[in-house]
C-alpha positions as CSV (number, residue, x, y, z in Angstrom):
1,X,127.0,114.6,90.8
2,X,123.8,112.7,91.2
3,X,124.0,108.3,91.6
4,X,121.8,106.6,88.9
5,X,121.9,104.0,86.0
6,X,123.0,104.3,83.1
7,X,119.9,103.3,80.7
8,X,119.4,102.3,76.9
9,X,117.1,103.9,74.8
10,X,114.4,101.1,75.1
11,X,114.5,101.7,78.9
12,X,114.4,105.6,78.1
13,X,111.0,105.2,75.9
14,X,110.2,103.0,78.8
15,X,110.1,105.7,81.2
16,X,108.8,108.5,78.8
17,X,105.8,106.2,78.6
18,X,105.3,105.5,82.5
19,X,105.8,110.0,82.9
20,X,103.1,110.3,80.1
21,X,100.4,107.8,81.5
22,X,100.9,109.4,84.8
23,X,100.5,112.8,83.4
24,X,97.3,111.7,81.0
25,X,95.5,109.6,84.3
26,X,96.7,110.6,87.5
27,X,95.6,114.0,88.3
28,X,96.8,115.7,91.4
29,X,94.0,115.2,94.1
30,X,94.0,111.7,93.0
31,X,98.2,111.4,94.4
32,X,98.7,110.6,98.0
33,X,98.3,112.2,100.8
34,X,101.4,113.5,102.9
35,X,99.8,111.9,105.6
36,X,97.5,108.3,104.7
37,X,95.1,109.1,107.4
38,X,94.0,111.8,104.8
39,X,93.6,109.6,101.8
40,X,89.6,109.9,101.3
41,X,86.9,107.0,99.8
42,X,87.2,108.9,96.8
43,X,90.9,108.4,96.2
44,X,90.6,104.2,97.1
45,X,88.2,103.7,94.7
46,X,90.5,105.2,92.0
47,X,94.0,104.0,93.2
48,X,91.7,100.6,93.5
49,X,90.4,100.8,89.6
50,X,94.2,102.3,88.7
51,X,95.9,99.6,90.1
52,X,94.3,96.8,88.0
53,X,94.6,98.6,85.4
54,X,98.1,98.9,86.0
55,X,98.6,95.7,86.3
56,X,96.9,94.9,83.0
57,X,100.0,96.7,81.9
58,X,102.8,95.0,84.1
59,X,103.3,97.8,86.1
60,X,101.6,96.8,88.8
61,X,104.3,93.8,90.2
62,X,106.2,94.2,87.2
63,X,109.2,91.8,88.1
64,X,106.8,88.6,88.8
65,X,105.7,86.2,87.1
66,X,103.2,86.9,83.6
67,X,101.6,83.7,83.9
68,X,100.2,84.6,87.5
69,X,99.5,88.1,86.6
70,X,102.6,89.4,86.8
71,X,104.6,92.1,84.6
72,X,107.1,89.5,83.9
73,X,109.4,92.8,83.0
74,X,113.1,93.3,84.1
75,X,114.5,94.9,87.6
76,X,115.4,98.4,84.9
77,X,111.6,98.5,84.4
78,X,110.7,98.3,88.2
79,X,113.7,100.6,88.6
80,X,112.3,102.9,86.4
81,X,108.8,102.7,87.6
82,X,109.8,102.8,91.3
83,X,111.5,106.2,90.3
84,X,108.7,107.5,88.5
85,X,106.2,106.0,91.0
86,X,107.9,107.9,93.8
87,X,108.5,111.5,92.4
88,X,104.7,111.5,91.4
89,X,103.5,109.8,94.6
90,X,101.7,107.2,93.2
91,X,100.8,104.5,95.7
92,X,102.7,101.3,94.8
93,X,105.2,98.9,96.4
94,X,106.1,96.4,93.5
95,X,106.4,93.6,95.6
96,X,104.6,91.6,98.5
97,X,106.4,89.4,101.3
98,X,103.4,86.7,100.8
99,X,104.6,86.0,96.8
100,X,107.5,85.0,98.2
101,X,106.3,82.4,99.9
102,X,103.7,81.5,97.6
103,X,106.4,81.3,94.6
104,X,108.6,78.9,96.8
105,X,106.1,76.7,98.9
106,X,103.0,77.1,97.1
107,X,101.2,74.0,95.0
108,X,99.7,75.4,91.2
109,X,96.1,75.7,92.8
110,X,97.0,77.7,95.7
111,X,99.3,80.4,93.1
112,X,95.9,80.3,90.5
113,X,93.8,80.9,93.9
114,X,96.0,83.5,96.0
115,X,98.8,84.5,93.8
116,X,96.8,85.8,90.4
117,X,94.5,87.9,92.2
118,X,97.3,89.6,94.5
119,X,99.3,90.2,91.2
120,X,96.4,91.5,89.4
121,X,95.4,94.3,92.0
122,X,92.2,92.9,92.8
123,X,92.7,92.1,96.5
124,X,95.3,92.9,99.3
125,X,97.0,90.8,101.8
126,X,98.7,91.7,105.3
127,X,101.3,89.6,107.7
128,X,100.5,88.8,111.1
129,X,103.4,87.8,113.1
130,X,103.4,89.5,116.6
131,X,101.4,87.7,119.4
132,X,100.7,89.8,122.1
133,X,102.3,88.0,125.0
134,X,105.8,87.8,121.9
135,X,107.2,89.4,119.5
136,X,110.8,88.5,118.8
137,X,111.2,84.9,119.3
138,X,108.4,83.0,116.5
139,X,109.4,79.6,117.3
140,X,107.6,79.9,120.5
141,X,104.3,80.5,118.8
142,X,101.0,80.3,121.0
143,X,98.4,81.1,118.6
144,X,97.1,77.3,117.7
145,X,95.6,75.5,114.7
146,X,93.6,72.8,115.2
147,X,92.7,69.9,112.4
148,X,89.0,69.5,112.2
149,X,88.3,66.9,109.5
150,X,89.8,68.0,106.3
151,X,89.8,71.8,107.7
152,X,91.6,73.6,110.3
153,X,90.0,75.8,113.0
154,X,92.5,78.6,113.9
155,X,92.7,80.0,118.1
156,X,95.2,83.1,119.1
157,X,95.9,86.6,118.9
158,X,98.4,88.7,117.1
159,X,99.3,92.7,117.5
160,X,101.1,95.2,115.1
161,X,99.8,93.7,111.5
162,X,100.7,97.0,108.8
163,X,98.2,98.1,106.7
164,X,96.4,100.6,105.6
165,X,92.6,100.6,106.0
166,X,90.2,101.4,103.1
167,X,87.4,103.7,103.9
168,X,84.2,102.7,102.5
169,X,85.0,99.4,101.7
170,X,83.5,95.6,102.8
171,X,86.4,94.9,104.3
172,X,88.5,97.8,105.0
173,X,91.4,95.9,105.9
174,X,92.5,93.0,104.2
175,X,91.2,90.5,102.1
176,X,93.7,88.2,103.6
177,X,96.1,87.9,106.2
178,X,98.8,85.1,106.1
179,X,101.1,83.9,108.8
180,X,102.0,81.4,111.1
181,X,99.9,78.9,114.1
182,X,100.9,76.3,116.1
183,X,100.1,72.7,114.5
184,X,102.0,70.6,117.0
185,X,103.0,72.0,120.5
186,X,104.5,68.9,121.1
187,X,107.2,69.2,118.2
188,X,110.5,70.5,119.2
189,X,110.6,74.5,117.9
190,X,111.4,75.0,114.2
191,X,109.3,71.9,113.5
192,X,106.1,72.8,115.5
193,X,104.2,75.2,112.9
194,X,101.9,76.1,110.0
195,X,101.9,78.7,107.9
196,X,98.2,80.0,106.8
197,X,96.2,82.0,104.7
198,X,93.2,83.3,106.3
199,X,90.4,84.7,104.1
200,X,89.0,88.0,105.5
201,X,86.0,88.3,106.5
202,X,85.6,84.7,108.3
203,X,83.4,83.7,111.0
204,X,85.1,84.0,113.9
205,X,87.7,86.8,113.1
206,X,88.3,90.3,114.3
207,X,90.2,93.3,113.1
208,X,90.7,96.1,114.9
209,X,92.9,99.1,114.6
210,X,95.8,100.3,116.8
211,X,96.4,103.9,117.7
212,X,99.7,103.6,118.0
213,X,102.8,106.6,116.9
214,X,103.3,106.0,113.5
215,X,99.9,106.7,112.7
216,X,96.5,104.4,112.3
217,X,98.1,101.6,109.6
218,X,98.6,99.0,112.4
219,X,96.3,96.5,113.5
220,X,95.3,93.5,116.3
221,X,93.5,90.8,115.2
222,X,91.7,88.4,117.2
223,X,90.7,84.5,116.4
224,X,88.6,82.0,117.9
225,X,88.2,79.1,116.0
226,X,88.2,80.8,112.4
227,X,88.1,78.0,110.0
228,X,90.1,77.7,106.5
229,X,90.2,74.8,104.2
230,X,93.2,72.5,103.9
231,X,94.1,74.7,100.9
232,X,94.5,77.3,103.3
233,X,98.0,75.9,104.9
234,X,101.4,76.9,102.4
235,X,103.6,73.9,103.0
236,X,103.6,71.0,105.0
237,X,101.7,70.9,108.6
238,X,104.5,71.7,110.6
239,X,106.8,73.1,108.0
240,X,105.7,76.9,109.0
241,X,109.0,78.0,110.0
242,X,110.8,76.9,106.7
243,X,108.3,78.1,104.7
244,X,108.3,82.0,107.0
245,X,112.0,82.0,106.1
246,X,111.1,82.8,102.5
247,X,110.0,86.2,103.4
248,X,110.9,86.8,106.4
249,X,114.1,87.0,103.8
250,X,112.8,89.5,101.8
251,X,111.5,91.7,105.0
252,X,115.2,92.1,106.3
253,X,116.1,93.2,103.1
254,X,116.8,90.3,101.4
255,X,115.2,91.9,97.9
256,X,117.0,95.3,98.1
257,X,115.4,98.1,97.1
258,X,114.7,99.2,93.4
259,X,115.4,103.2,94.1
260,X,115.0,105.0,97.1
261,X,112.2,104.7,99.5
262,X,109.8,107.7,100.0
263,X,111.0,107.9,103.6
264,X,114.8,108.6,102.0
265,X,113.4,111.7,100.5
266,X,114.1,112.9,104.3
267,X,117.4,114.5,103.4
268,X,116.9,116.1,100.1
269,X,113.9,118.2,102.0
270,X,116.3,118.7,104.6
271,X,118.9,120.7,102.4
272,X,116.0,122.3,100.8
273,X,114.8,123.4,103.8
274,X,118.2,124.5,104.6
275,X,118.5,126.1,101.2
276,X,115.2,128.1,101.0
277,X,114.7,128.8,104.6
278,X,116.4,132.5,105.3
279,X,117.1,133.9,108.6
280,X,118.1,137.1,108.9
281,X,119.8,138.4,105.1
282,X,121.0,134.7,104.6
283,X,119.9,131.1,104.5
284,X,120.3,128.1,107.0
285,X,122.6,126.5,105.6
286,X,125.3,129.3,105.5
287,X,125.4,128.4,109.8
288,X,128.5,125.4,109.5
289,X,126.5,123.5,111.8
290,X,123.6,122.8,109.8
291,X,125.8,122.7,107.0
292,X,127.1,119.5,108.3
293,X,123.9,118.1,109.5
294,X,122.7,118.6,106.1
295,X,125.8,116.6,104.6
296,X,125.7,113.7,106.4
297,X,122.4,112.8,106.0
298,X,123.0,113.6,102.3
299,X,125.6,111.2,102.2
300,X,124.3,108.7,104.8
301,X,120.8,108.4,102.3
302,X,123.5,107.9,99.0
303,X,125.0,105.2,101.2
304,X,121.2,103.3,101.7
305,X,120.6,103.8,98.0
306,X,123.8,102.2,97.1
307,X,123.3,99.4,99.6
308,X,119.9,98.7,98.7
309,X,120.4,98.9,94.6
310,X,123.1,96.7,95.2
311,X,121.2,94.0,97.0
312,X,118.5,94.6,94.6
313,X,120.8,93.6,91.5
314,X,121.9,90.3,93.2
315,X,118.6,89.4,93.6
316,X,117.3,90.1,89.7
317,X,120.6,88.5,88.6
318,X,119.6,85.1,91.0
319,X,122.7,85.3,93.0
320,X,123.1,83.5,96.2
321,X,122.8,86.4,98.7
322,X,124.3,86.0,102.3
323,X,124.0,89.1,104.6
324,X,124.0,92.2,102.0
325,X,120.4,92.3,102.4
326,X,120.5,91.9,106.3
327,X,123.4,94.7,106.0
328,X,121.6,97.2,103.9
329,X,118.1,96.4,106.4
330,X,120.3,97.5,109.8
331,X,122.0,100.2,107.7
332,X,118.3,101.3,106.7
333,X,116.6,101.2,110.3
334,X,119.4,103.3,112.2
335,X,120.7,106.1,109.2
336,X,116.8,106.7,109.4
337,X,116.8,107.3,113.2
338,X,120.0,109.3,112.6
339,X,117.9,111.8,109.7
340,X,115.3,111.8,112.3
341,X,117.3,113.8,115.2
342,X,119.5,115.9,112.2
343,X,115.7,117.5,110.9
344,X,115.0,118.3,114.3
345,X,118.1,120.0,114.5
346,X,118.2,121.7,111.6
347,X,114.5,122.4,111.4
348,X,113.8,123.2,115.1
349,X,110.3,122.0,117.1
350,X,108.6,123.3,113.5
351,X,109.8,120.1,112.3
352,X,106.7,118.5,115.0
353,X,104.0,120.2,113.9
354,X,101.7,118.0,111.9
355,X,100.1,118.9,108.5
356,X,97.2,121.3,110.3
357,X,99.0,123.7,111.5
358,X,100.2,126.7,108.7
359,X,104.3,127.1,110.1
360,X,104.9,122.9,109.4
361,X,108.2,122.9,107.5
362,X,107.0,121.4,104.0
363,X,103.4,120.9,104.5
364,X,103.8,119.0,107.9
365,X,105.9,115.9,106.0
366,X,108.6,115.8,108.5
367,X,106.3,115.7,111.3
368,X,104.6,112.5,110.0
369,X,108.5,111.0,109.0
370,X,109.2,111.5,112.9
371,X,106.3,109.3,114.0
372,X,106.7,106.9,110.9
373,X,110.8,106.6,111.9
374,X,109.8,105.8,115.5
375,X,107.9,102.5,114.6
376,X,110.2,101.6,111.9
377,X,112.9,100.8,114.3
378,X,110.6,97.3,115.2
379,X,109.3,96.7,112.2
380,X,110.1,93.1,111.2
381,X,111.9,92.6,114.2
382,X,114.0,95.4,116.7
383,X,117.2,97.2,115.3
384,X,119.2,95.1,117.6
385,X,117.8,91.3,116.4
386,X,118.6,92.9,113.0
387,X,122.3,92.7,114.2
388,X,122.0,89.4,115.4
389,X,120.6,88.2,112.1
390,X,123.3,90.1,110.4
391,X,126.2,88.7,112.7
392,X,125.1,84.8,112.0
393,X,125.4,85.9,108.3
394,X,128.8,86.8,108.7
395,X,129.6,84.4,110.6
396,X,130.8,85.8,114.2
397,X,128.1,84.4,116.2
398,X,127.9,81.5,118.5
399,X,125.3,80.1,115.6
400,X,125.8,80.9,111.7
401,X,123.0,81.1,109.4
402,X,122.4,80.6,105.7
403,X,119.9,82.4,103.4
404,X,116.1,81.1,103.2
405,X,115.5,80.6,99.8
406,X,113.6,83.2,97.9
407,X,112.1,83.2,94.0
408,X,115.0,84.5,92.8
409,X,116.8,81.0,94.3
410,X,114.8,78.7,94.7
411,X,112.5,78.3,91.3
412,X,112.3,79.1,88.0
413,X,110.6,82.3,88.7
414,X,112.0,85.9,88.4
415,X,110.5,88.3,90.9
């Protein structure tokens, strides 16, 4: 019996209409890649055109707000487009951990001027939080910003920023990155940063890529004295850390999830594999063995879902969350390292080789969910700081913590 929601008929035409745009406009070599470092120039400059025209429809960041250039549409719509979105492998997140912050700590000018275009598809944004020399602990910032008349001129370094470049395009990267600096290093932490927009390119800025496991989608960036206007800083001067809070929320999984990620397709292709794969007169997953491999990363995957849509619900219907987002986030990061080792054991060393080579198990996809797996173990932090969070929301640790506030909390903005 599969999980799902039950849906009316208006949210049935809805999705007949999202499988018949995608069937009339995106045509097969336009869909991504298995592996990003494939997608060609060709395939950014129609995802790039498709995605403001998306938008035009609400599809785009369908929960947020329509007077920013948002869908203004209901969590059942991004479910359904998220499930839709995913089957056809349309490239498309829904959200962005900078409109959080912009919703909660942003003035009217600096939503018209960052917010609109971000909601309307026509530029891209990527967090820096990671200095070099510090990862874990962001009160102890060392990257500085210094005022310079009514303008700040920005000083540091930061390591492992996620994005994906765009080939052929002035700039490849970003179009902004956000993040913290250090306004006042003589402010006692929590009350000693800013939090920045950073237009890209500036004079004075440096992107460079990574080549790292997961692939070529992280980056280093390098700053000496990049300047941004006054409009630049989200917040007060030295209110950085509160105003981080409000998506550093949503990046511990504060927002849920609307359906499945693409990386919990892991265990359907793993009983598929098991299913189709014969050995012998019979199949894989006749051996008991694999049979129970298969099972419980079937059921471990139902029991992210679950977490995640559950999360995700709180959040559209504006309740006060505490840890189920920080619960479903550590549930996430370790039943994917689980899946990881249960394809290799099911699928054997063919489950390493990459998308070149003709024996890869499912055109080389689990090979590129290995690497991806690895890195998502530190992504927004390490597994085990995610437990840390999530004890201080329960309330077992030596210091208890309450939610940051987030648009679905804090304003009178759905997102």
């Amino acid at each position: 019996m599969e999980f799902g929601l039950a849906y009316t008929e208006e949210q049935i035409a809805f999705r007949q209409e999202v499988q018949d745009w995608i069937a009339e406009n995106v045509p097969d070599n336009m869909k991504s890649p298995i592996d990003n470092r494939d997608a060609s120039e060709e395939q950014w400059a129609f995802w790039h055109a498709m995605h403001q025209e998306m938008a035009r429809k609400g599809w785009l960041f369908p929960t947020y707000p329509k007077q920013y250039g948002g869908g203004g549409l209901s969590g059942d719509h991004e479910t359904i487009l998220a499930e839709e979105f995913s089957k056809n492998r349309i490239p498309w997140s829904g959200s962005s951990l900078l409109f959080a912050t912009l919703l909660v700590w942003g003035t009217e000018e600096q939503k018209q001027k960052f917010l609109t275009p971000l909601l309307k598809g026509e530029k891209i944004a990527w967090q820096k939080l990671t200095e070099p020399k510090g990862g874990a602990d962001l009160a102890n910032y060392q990257s500085r910003a210094v005022r310079d008349g009514d303008d700040w001129l920005l000083t540091g370094s930061n390591v492992f920023i996620s994005g994906t470049p765009r080939p052929g395009w002035e700039p490849a990267g970003p179009d902004y990155i956000y993040g913290p600096m250090l306004t006042d290093p003589d402010a006692p932490r929590h009350r000693n940063l800013g939090y920045f927009i950073i237009p890209v390119p500036s004079e004075g800025l440096a992107v460079q890529e990574m080549n790292l496991l997961p692939g070529f989608d992280q980056h280093a960036i390098f700053m000496d004295n990049v300047r941004v206007g006054s409009d630049h800083l989200i917040g007060g001067e030295t209110q950085g850390w509160q105003v981080m809070g409000a998506h550093l929320e949503q990046e511990h999984g504060g927002r849920g999830k609307a359906t499945a990620s693409p990386r919990d397709a892991f265990a359907s292709q793993m009983v598929d594999y098991a299913r189709e794969t014969v050995v012998g007169d019979t199949n894989l997953g006749s051996d008991p063995v694999l049979q129970q491999l298969a099972m419980e990363a079937t059921v471990d995957s139902y029991r992210d879902e679950l977490l995640g849509k559950r999360t995700y619900w709180m959040y559209q219907s504006r309740m006060e969350l505490s840890y189920e987002g920080n619960l479903g986030d550590v549930h996430n990061r370790e039943h994917q390292l689980r899946n990881t080792i249960r394809v290799r054991d099911v699928m054997g060393m063919y489950a390493l080789l990459d998308r070149n080579d003709s024996r890869a198990p499912q055109g080389g996809a689990q090979e590129v969910s290995q690497r991806d797996k690895a890195g998502q173990r530190h992504a927004g932090g390490s597994t085990n700081i995610a437990k840390v969070i999530l004890a201080r929301k329960i309330g077992i640790s030596r210091t208890q913590m309450r939610s940051a506030p987030t648009p679905a909390t804090a304003t009178d903005y759905g997102s």
